[in-house]
N, C-alpha and C positions, 0 to 999 in steps of 0.2 A: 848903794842899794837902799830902798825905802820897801816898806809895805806902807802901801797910801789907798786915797779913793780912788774914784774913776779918774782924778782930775791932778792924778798923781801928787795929790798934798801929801803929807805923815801922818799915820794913824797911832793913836796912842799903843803903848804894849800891850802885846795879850790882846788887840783888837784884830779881828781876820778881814784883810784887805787883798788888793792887788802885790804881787811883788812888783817894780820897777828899778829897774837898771839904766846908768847916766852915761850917757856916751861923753870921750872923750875932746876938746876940740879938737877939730879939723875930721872926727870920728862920723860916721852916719852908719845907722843900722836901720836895712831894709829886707821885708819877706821879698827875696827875691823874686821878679815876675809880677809881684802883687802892691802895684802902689797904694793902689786904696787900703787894704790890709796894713799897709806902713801906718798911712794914716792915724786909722782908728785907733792905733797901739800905739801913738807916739805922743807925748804933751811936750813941747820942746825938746831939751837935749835929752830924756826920760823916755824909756820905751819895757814895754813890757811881751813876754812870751807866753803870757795867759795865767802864769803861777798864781796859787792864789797861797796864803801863808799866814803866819806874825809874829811877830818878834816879843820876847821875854826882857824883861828887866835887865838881863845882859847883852843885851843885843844881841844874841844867838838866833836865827832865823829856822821856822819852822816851816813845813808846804802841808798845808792842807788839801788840796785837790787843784785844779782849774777851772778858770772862767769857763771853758764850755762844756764843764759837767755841772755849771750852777744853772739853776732855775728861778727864770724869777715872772710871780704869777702875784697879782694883784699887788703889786709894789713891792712885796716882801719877797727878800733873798731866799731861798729853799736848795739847801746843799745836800745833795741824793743821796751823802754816808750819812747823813743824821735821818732823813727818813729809811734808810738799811739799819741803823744801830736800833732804831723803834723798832720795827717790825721782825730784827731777829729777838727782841725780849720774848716774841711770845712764846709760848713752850713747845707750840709745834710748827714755827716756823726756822726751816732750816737755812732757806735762804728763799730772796723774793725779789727777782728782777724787775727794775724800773725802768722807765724812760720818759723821757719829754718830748712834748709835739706844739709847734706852735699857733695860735688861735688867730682867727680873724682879725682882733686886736693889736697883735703881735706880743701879746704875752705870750709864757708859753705853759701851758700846763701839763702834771706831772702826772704818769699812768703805771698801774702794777699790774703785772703780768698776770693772765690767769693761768698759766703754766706755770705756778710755783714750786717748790718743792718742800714738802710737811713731812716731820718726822710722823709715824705712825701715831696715833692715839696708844696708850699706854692701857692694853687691858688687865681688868681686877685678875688676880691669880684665883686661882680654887682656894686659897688661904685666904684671901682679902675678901670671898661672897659668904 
């Protein structure tokens, strides 16, 4: 097992990558039904199931989310718990669904819901006017 690129190389520790998994010989791993699918997922003996993750100093493997909860718009990676961890700082947001849609391009860009949900605004007591 590696966390790597796309291109299933090693990414140094502490970098968030793909996870990939080596089949064994004589071994083959396919989505079954879906050869194309095999494909995209496989660099050689190396195939992955979307994990995304990275490894610590001691090789201990961490998952940070999956490939298709990432977004990626104008080249840059945009992983949807770090736009959720922003957007719960604020103090009256309590939580703020997002989602991606993909553009002409085939970037895909990333949308917040107007049905969020806000804590109340905190009004001054008759002590605090």
């Amino acid at each position: 097992m590696i966390v790597g690129d796309e291109d299933a190389r090693a990414l140094p520790a502490g970098e968030i990558g793909t996870v990939w998994l080596k089949t064994h010989p004589g071994e083959e791993f396919d989505y079954f039904g879906d050869r194309e699918k095999t494909e995209r997922n496989q660099r050689g003996s190396w195939y992955t199931l979307g994990d995304l993750g990275w490894v610590d100093d001691d090789g201990y493997l961490f998952l940070s989310g999956r490939s298709a909860e990432l977004i990626i718009s104008g080249g840059v990676n945009v992983y949807p718990a770090e736009i959720d961890a922003v957007l719960l700082e604020h103090p009256r947001c309590a939580t703020r669904p997002r989602s991606a849609y993909p553009t002409t391009s085939g970037a895909r860009r990333c949308s917040r819901s107007s049905r969020s949900l806000h804590r109340p605004a905190r009004r001054p007591s008759s002590r605090q006017t």
